[in-house]
C-alpha positions as CSV (number, residue, x, y, z in Angstrom):
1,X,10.5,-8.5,76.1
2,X,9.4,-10.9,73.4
3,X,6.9,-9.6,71.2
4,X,3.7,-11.1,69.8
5,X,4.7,-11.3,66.1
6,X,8.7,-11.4,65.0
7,X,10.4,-9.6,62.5
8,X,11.7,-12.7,61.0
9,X,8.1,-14.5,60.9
10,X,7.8,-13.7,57.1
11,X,11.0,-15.8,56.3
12,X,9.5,-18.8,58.1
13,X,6.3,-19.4,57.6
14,X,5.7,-22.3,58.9
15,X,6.5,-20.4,62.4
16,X,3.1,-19.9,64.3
17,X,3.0,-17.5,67.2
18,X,4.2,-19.0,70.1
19,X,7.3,-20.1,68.3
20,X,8.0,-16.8,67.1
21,X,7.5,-15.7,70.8
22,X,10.3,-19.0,71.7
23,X,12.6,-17.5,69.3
24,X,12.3,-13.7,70.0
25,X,12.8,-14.6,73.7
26,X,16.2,-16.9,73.2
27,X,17.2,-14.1,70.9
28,X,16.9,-11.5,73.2
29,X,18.9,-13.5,75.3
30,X,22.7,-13.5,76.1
31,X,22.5,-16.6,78.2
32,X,21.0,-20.0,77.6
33,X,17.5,-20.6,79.3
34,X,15.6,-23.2,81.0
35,X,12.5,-24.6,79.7
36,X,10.8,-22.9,82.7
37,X,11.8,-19.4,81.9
38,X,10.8,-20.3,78.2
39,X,7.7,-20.9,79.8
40,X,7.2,-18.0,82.1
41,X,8.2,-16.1,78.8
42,X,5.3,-17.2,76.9
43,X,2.5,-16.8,80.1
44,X,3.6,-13.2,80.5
45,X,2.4,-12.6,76.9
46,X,-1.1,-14.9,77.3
47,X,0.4,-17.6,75.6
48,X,0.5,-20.3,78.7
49,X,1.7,-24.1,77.8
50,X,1.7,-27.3,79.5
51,X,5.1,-28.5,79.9
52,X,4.8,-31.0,77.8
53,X,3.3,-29.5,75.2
54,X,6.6,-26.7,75.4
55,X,8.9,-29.8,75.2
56,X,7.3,-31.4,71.6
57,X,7.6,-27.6,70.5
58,X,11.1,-27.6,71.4
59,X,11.7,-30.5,70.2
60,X,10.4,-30.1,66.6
61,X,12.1,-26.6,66.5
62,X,15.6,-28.2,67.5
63,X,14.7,-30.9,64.8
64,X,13.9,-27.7,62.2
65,X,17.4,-26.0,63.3
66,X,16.0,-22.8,65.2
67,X,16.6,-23.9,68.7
68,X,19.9,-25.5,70.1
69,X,19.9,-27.6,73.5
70,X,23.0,-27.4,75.8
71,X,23.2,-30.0,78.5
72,X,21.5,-32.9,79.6
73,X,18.4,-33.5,82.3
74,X,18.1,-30.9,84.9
75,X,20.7,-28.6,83.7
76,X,19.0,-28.7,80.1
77,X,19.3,-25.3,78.3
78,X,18.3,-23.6,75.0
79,X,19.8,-21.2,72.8
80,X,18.7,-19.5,69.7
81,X,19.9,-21.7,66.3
82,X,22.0,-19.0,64.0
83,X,21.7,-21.2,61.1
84,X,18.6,-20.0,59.6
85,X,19.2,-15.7,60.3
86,X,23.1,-16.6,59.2
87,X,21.6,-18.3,55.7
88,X,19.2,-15.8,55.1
89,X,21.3,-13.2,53.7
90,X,23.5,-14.2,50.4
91,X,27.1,-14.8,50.7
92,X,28.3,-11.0,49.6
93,X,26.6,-9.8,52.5
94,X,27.4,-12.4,54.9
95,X,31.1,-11.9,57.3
96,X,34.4,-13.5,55.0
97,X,35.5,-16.8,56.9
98,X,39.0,-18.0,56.7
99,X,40.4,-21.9,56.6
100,X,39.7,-22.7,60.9
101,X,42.8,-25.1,61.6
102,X,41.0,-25.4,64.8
103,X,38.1,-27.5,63.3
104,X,40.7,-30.1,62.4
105,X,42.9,-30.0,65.4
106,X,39.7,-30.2,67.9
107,X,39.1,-33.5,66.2
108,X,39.9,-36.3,68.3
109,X,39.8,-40.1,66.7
110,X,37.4,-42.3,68.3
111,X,36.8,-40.0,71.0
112,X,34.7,-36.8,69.1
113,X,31.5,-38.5,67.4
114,X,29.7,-36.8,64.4
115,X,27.6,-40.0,63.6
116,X,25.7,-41.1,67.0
117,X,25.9,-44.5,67.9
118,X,22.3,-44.9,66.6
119,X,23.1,-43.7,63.4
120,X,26.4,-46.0,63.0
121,X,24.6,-49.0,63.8
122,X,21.8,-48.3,61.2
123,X,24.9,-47.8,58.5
124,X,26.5,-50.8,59.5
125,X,23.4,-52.9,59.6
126,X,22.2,-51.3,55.6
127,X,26.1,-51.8,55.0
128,X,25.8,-55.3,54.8
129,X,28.8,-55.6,58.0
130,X,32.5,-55.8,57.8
131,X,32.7,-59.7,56.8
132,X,33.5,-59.6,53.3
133,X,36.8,-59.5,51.6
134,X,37.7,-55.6,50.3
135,X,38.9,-57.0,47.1
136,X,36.6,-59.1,46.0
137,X,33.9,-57.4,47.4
138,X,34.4,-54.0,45.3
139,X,35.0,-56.2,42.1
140,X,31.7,-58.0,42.6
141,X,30.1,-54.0,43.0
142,X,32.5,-52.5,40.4
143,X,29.8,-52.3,37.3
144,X,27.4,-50.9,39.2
145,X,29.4,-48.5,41.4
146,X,30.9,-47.6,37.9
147,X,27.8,-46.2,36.5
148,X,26.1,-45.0,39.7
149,X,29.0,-43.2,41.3
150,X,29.7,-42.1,38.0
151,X,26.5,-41.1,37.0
152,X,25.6,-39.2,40.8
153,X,29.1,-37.6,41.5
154,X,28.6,-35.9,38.0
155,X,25.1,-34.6,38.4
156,X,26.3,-32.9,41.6
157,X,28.3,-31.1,39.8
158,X,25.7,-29.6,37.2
159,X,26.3,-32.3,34.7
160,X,23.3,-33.4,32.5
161,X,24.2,-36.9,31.3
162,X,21.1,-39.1,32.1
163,X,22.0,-42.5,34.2
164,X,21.3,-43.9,31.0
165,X,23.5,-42.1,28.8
166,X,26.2,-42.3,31.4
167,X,25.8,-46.2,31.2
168,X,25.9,-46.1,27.4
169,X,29.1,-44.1,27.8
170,X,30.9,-46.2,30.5
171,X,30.2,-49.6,28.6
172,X,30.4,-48.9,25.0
173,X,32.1,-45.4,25.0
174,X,29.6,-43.6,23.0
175,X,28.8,-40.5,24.1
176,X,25.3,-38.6,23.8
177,X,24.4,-35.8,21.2
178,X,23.9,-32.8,22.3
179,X,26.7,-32.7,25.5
180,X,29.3,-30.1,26.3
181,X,32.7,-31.6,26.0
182,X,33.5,-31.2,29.7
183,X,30.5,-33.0,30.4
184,X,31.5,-36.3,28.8
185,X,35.1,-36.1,30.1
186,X,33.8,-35.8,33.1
187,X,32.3,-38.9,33.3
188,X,34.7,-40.8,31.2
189,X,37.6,-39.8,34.0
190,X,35.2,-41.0,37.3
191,X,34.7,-44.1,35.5
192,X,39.2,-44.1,35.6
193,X,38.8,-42.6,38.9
194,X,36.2,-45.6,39.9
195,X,38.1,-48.1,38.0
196,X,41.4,-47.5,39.9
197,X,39.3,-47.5,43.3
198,X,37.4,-51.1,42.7
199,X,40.9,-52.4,41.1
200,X,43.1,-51.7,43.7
201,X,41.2,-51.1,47.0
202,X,43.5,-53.6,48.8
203,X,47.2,-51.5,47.6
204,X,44.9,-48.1,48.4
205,X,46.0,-45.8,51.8
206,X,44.8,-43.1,53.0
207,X,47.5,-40.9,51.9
208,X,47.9,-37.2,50.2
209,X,49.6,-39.1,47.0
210,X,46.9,-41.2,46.8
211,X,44.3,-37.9,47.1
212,X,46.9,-36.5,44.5
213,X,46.0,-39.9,42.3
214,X,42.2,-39.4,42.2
215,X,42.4,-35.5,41.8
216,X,44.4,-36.3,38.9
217,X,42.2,-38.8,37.3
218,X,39.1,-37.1,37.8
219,X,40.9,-33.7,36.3
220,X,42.7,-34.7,33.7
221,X,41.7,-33.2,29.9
222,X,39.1,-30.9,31.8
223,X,39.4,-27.5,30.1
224,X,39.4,-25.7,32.5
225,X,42.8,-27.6,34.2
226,X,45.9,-26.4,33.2
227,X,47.8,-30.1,32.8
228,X,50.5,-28.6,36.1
229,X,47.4,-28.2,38.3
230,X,46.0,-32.1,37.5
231,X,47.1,-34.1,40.5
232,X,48.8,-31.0,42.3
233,X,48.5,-28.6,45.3
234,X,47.1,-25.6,43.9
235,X,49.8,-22.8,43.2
236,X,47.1,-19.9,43.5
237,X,44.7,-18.6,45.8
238,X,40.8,-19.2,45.5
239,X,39.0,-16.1,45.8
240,X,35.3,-17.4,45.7
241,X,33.5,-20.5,46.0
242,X,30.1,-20.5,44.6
243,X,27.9,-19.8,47.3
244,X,29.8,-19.2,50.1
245,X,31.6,-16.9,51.9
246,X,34.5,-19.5,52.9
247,X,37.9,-18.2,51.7
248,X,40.5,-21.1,52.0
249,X,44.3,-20.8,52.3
250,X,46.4,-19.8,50.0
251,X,49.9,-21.1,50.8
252,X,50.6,-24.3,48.8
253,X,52.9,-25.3,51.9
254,X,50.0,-24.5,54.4
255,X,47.7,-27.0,52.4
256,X,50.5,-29.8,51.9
257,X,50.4,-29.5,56.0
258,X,46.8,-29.4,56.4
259,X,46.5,-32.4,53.8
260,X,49.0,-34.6,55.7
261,X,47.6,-34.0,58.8
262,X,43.8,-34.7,57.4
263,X,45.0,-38.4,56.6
264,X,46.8,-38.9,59.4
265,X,43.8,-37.9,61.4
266,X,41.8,-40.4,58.9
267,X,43.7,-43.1,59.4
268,X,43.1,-43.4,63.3
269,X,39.5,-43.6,62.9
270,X,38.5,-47.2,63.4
271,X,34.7,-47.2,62.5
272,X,34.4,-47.0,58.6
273,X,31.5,-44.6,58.1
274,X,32.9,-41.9,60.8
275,X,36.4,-41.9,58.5
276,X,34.6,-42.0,55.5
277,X,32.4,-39.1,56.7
278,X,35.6,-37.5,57.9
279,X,37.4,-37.9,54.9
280,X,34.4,-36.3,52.6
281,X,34.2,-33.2,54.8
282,X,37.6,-32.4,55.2
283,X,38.9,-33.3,51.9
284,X,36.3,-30.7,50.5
285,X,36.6,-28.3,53.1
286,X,40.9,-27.6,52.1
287,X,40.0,-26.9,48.8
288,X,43.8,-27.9,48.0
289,X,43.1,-28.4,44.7
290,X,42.6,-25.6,41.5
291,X,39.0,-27.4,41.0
292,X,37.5,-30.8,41.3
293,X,37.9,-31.4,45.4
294,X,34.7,-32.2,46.2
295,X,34.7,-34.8,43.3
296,X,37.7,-36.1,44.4
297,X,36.1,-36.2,48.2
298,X,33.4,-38.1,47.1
299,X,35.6,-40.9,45.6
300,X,38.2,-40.7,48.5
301,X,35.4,-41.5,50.8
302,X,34.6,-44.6,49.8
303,X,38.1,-45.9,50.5
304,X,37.3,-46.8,53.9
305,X,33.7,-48.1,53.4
306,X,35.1,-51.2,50.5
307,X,38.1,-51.8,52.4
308,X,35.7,-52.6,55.4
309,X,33.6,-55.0,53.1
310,X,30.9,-52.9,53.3
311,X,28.2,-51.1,50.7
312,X,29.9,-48.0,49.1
313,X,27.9,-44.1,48.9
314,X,27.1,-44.2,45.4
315,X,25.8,-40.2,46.1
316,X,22.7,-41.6,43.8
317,X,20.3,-40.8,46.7
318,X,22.2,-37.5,48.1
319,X,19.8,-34.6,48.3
320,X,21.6,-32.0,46.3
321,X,20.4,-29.3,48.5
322,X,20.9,-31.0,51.4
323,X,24.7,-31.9,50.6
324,X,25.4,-28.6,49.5
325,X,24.0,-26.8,52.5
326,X,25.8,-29.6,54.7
327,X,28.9,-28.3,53.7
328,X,28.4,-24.5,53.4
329,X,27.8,-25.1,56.9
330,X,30.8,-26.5,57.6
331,X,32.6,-24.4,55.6
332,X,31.4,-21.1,57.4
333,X,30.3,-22.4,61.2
334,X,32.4,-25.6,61.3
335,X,28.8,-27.4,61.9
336,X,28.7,-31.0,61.5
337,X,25.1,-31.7,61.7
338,X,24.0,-30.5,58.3
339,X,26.1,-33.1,56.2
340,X,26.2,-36.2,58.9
341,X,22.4,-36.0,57.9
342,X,22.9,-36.0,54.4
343,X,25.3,-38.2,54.2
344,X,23.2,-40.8,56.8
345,X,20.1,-40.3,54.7
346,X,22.0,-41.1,51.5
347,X,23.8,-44.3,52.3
348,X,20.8,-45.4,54.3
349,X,19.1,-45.2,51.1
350,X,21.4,-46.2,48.5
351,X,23.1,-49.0,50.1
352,X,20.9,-52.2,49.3
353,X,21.4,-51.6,45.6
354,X,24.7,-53.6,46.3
355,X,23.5,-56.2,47.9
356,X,22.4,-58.6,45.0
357,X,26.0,-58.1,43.6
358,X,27.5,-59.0,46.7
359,X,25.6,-62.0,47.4
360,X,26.4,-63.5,44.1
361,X,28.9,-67.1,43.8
362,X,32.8,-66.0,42.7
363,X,32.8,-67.8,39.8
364,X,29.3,-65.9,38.5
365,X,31.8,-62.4,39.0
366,X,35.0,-63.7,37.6
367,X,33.2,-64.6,34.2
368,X,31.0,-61.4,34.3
369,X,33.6,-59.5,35.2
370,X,36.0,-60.8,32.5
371,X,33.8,-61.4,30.1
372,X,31.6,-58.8,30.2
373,X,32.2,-57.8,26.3
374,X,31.7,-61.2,25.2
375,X,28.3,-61.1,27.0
376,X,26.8,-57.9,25.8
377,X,28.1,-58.7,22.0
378,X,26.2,-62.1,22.2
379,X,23.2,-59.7,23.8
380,X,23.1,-57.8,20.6
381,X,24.4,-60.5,18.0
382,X,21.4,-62.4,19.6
383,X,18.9,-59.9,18.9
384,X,20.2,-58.8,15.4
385,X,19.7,-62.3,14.3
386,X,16.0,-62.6,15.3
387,X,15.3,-59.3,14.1
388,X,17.1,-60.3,10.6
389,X,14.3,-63.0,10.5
390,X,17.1,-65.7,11.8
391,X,15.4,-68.5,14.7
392,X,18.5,-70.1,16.4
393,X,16.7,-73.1,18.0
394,X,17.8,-72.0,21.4
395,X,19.8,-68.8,23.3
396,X,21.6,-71.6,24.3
397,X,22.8,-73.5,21.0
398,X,23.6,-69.6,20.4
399,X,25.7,-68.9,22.9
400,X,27.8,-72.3,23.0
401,X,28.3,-71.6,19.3
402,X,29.8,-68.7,19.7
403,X,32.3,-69.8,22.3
404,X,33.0,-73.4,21.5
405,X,36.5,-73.4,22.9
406,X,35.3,-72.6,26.6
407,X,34.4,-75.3,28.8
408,X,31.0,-76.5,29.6
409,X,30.4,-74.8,33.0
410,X,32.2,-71.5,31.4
411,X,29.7,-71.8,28.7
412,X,26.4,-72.4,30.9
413,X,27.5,-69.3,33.0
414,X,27.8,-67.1,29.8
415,X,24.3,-68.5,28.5
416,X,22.7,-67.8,31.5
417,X,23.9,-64.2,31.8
418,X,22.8,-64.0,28.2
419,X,19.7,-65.5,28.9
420,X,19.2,-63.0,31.7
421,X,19.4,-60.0,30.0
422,X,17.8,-60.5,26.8
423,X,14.8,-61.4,29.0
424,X,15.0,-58.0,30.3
425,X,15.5,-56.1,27.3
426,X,13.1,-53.1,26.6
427,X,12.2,-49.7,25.4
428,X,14.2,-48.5,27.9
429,X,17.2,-50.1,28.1
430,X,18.2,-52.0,25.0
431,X,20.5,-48.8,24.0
432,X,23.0,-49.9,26.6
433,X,23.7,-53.1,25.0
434,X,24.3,-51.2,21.8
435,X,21.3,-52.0,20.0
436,X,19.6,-49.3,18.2
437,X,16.0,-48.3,18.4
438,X,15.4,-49.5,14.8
439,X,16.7,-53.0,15.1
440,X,15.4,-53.2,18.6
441,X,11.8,-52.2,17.0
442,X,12.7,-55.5,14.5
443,X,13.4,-57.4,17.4
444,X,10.2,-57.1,19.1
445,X,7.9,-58.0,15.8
446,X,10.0,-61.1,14.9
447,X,10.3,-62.4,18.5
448,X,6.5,-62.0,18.7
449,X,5.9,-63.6,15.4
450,X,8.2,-66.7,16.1
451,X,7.3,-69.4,18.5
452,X,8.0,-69.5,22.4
453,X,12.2,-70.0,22.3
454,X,12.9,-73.3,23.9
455,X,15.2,-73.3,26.9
């Protein structure tokens, strides 16, 4: 019989009385049970409810993961949610769990559905919708994907580069004071790993080589990677990973299997966000690598999304938490619900910062894409000369001096996206364009001294 107060109130407290009395009941129970019986459960302990008051209670403990419903209208049942009793003890006191091959194989393309149809349209809609072409498309995004993939895939992993030292770092290669080595290989090898993925997303396929080829980029000079494990199936067992009480194989020949059959799997998916989804969980889940999987699941994931034309998962908005506990869950229950949230929530959110890139003419990304040096050297030349008590009449006499054997309408885009940015320079940000905080500070006082610069 369900008692008034539960023993596992104190780790939930935002559990009132009646839900405690929910829970204790479905725990008690071997079967599923009805909303009625749920019901008659709480009147026998002077705790009547309408019914639908008992279904927004439901409802909001499903939504909290302490209730599970089985089946549909009239033969609607509810079972107690194992997710919060199985997380509440750490994982040397929770049961080993081995590699399920079942998880994979019970996977049916286009048929099983971890993103509801809901969901997919949202992503598709924030996505921007299959219509653009993969290759240009990811080299009208590569800059920014560079630094924000970069920049998020890194901090999942405990590194402390700021987005704007990682910026600094990808465009002018200097790396901040004060960083562990690792750290700044780290970032240096996504922004390869990124690089190769913007640069060739038309050759790409979803293949175990090409895993092999972003493992390898993103592990390379690590040093903790012995140079035979960069790019290779892992020749030794794992016997712990942090947090969890997953153990994966350990037969190199058992993950070249499970790896082939993971992109075969992939490659039958037709909607872009389910493979990319796929491809993230499952790629992390084998562990087939010495270290760096989930890294190299993060980058592998966005193969499907650019070669759709849609926005990438930069990971910049990805709860931490929420993507660590997303997989833990996989890992140990083979639950998908965990990490189809997080990764929903995060693209949602981080989607539209493509957009503007996107949207911009061809010619605008050829030249800022090719010329991108050029620019941000004309950025700071710019700037050194005002601050060195220099007035060019105009940025653009300045610019077109500099490049005098480009065509005019080269030369207008280039003064433009000169223009653009010095307009925008500030405390913040002038460190990416290599200026230092001095001459920025010289900047400022003779810009503000001299008159208004004429167009």
């Amino acid at each position: 019989m369900a008692t008034a107060k539960s023993s596992q109130q104190s780790s939930h407290p935002d559990l009132d009385e009646a839900d405690e009395i929910l829970l204790d009941t479905l725990r008690a129970s071997e079967n599923a049970l009805s909303a009625q019986e749920l019901s008659a459960a709480l009147t026998r302990v002077g705790r009547p409810v309408s019914p639908a008051t008992l279904a927004r209670r439901l409802e909001r403990l499903i939504a909290e993961r302490h209730v599970l419903r089985e089946g549909r209208a009239r033969s609607t049942r509810y079972r107690k949610d194992p997710y919060h009793d199985y997380f509440s003890f750490p994982p040397g006191k929770r049961q080993r769990v081995g590699y399920n091959a079942a998880a994979l194989s019970n996977y049916v393309p286009n048929e099983t559905r971890w993103l509801s149809e809901e969901v997919r349209a949202r992503l598709e809609k924030v996505g921007g919708g299959r219509r653009r072409d993969a290759s240009t498309y990811s080299r009208s995004i590569a800059q920014k994907l560079l630094v924000d993939l970069a920049f998020a895939s890194s901090a999942l992993e405990g590194n402390t580069y700021t987005y704007l030292d990682t910026q600094v770092l990808i465009e002018f290669g200097q790396a901040a004071e004060g960083k562990d080595r690792d750290e700044t290989v780290m970032i240096l090898n996504h922004k390869e790993a990124i690089s190769y993925l913007t640069q060739h997303i038309a050759d790409i396929e979803i293949l175990p080589r090409e895993f092999k080829t972003f493992h390898a980029l993103l592990s390379r000079g690590l040093s903790n990677m012995d140079p035979r494990d960069v790019g290779s199936i892992r020749r030794m067992p794992i016997d712990e990973i942090g947090g969890s009480a997953y153990l994966p194989l350990a037969k190199p020949q058992r993950l070249e299997e499970e790896m082939e059959r993971i992109a075969k799997k992939a490659n039958k998916i037709e909607d872009p966000f389910e493979r990319s989804l796929f491809l993230m969980v499952f790629i992390s889940y084998l562990q087939a690598f010495r270290d760096v999987n989930k890294r190299t699941a993060r980058l592998v994931c966005n193969v499907p999304l650019l070669k759709a034309g849609v926005a990438p998962l930069s990971f910049m908005d990805m709860d931490k938490t929420s993507y660590v506990k997303g997989l833990l869950t996989f890992y140990e229950l083979n639950r998908t619900d965990l990490i189809t949230e997080a990764f929903a929530e995060a693209y949602e959110k981080s989607a539209a910062r493509y957009d503007a890139y996107a949207g911009r003419p061809q010619a605008v990304l050829d030249i800022e894409f090719r010329r991108r040096n050029d620019i941000f050297n004309s950025v700071k030349a710019y700037v050194l000369a005002i601050g060195n008590g220099e007035q060019p009449s105009s940025i653009e006499d300045f610019v077109r001096q500099r490049f005098p054997n480009d065509d005019q309408e080269t030369q207008a885009l280039l003064v433009e996206m000169v223009r653009e940015i010095v307009e925008s320079l500030n405390d913040g940000n002038h460190i990416a364009y290599g200026i230092s905080r001095q001459d920025f500070a010289q900047y400022e006082a003779s810009a503000r001294a001299a008159a208004p610069l004429t167009p």
